[in-house]
C-alpha positions as CSV (number, residue, x, y, z in Angstrom):
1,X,96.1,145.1,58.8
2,X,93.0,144.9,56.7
3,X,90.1,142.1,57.4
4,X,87.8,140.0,54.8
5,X,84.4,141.7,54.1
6,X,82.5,138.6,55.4
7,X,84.4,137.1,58.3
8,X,86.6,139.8,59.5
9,X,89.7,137.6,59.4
10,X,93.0,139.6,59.8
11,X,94.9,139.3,56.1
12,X,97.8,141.8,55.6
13,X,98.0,144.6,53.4
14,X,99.6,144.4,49.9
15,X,102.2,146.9,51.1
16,X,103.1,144.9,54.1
17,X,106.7,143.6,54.9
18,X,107.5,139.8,53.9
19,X,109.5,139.5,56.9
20,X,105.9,139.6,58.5
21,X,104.5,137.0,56.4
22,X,104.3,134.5,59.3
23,X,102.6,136.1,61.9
24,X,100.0,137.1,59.7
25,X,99.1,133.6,58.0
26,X,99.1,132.7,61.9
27,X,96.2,135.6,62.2
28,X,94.3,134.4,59.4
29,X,94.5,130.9,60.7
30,X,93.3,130.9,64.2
31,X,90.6,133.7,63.1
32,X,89.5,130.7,60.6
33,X,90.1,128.1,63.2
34,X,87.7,130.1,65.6
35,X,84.9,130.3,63.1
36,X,84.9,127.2,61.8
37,X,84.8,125.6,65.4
38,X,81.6,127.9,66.0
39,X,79.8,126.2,63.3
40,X,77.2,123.4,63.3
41,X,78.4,120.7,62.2
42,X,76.3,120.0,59.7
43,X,72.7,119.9,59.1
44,X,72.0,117.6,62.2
45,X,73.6,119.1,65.5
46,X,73.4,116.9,68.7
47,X,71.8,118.2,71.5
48,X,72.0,115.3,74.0
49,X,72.4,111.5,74.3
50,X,70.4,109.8,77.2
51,X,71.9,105.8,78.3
52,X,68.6,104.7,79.2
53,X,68.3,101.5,82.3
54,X,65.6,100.0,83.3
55,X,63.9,103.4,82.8
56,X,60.1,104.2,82.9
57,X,61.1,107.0,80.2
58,X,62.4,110.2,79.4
59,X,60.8,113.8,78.9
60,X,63.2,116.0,76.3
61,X,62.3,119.1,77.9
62,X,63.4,123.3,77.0
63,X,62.9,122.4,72.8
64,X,62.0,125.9,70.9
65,X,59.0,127.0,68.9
66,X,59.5,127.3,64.9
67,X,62.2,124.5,65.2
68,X,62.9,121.3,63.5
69,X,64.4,118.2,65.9
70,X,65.3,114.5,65.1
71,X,64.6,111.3,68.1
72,X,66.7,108.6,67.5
73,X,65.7,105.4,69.8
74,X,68.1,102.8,70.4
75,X,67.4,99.4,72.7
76,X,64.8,97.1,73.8
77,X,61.5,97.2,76.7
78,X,61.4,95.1,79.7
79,X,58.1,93.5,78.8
80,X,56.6,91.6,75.4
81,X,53.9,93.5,73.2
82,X,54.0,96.8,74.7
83,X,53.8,100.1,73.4
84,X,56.3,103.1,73.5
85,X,53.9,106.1,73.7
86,X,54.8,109.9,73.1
87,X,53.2,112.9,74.1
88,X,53.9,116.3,74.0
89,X,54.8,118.9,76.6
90,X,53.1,121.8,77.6
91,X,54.9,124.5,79.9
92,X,55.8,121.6,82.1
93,X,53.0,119.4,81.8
94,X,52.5,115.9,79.7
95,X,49.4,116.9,77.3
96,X,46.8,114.0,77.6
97,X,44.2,114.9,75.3
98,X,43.8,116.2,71.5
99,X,45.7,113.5,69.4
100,X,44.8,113.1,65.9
101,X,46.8,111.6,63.2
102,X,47.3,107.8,61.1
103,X,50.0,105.9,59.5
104,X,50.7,103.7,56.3
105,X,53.3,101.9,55.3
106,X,55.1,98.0,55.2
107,X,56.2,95.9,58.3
108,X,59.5,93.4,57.9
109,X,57.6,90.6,56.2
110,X,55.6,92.8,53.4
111,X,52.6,93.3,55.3
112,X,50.8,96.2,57.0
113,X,51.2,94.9,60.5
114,X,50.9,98.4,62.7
115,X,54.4,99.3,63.7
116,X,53.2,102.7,64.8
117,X,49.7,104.8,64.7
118,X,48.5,108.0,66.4
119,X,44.7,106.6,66.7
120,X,44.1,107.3,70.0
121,X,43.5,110.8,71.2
122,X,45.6,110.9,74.9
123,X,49.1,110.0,73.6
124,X,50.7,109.1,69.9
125,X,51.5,105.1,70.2
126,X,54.5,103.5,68.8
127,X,54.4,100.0,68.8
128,X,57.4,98.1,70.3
129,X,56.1,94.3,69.9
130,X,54.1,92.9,67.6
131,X,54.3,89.7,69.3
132,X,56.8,87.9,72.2
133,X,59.2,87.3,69.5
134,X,59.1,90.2,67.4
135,X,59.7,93.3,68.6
136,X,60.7,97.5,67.8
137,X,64.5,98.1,68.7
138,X,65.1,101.1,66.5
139,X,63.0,104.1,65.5
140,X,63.7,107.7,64.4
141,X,61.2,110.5,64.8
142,X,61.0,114.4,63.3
143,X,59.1,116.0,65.7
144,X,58.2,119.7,64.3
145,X,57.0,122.5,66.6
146,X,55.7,125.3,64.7
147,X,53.5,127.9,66.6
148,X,50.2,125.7,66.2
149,X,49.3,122.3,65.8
150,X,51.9,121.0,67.1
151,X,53.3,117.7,64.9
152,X,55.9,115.2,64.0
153,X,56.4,112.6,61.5
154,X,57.6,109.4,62.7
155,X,59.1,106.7,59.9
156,X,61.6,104.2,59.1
157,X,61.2,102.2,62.4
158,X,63.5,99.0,62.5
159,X,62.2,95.3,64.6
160,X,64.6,92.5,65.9
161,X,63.5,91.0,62.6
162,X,64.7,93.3,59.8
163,X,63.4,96.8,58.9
164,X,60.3,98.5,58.8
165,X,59.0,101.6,56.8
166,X,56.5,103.8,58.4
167,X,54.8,107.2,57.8
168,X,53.0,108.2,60.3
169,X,52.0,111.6,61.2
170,X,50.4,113.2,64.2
171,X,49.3,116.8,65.3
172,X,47.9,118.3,68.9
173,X,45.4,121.3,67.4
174,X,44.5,122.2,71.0
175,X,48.2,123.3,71.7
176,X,49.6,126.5,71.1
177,X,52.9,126.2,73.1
178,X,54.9,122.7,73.2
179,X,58.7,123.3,74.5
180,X,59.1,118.8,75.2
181,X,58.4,115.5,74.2
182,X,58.3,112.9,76.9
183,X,58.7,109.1,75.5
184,X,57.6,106.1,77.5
185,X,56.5,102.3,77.6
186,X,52.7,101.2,78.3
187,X,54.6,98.6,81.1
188,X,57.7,97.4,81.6
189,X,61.1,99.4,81.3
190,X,63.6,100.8,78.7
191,X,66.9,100.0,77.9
192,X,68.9,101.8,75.8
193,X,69.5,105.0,74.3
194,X,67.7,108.4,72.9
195,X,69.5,111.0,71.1
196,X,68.0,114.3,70.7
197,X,69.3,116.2,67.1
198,X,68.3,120.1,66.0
199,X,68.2,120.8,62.3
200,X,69.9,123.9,61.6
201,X,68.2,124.4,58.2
């Protein structure tokens, strides 16, 4: 029995029996099967969904330096014009100082109402209501932790009202080790959902 040069999968030899023909298209296929499975599946590989209820928030903890990951947020806050704020993890710890960043972009109704910014230097602020009646239920965020100045861009952020395009970028320059994010109202509670993807690019 001979094997491909990339894979190894089993394939027969060109003086091997006919009569043996099915057992070794059988090889070939589970050795396929098997490496197929082990692939990511795609770009974009899950790496957990949290149901969120009536939660104060949610630190994604044990993410890897020199990696690429995708938040998707999914639901609604307990309270009117609030703010879902992010900060980064250190070691264990929620890091509360060294914020810098900005944002541009158009709200729902073509103006430049703030959906998001990162003006503040103790956390990165996305806002979840402009007003009573108008508030964030969708947002997406690539967070990028190379091995300094820690960053992510956060964009295309979607209101009760229609969507919402956003660039807005923030860094940490006094971090040289980030292995979370934790996510989290100003008051009130979340409902809902966060899915945490890694790129595998």
């Amino acid at each position: 029995m001979a094997v491909t040069p990339n894979y190894s999968w089993p394939v027969p030899l060109d003086t091997a029996y006919v009569k043996d023909g099915a057992q070794a298209i059988t090889d070939l296929g589970d050795a396929i099967d098997a490496t197929v499975f082990g692939l990511p599946s795609g770009a974009l590989e899950l790496v957990s969904t949290t149901a969120l209820t009536a939660s104060g928030g949610l630190s994604l903890t044990s993410l890897s330096l020199n990696t690429r990951y995708k938040i998707l947020f999914y639901g609604s806050c307990s309270a009117d014009n609030v703010n879902i704020n992010a900060r980064f993890r250190e070691n264990t710890t929620d890091k509360t100082t060294g914020y810098s960043g900005g944002s541009a972009g158009k709200s729902y109704d073509g103006t430049t109402q703030e959906i998001g910014y990162a003006d503040q230097a103790n956390a990165f602020i996305i806002r979840i209501g402009i007003s009573a009646s108008i508030y964030l239920s969708q947002f997406e965020m690539d967070l990028i932790i190379p091995t300094l100045n820690i960053g992510f861009l956060q964009s295309n952020a979607v209101t009760n009202y229609g969507p919402t395009f956003r660039s807005l970028g923030m860094v940490n320059a006094s971090m040289t080790n980030c292995n979370g994010i934790t996510i989290y109202p100003s008051s009130g509670n979340l409902t809902g959902s966060i899915s945490l993807y890694k790129y595998n690019v």
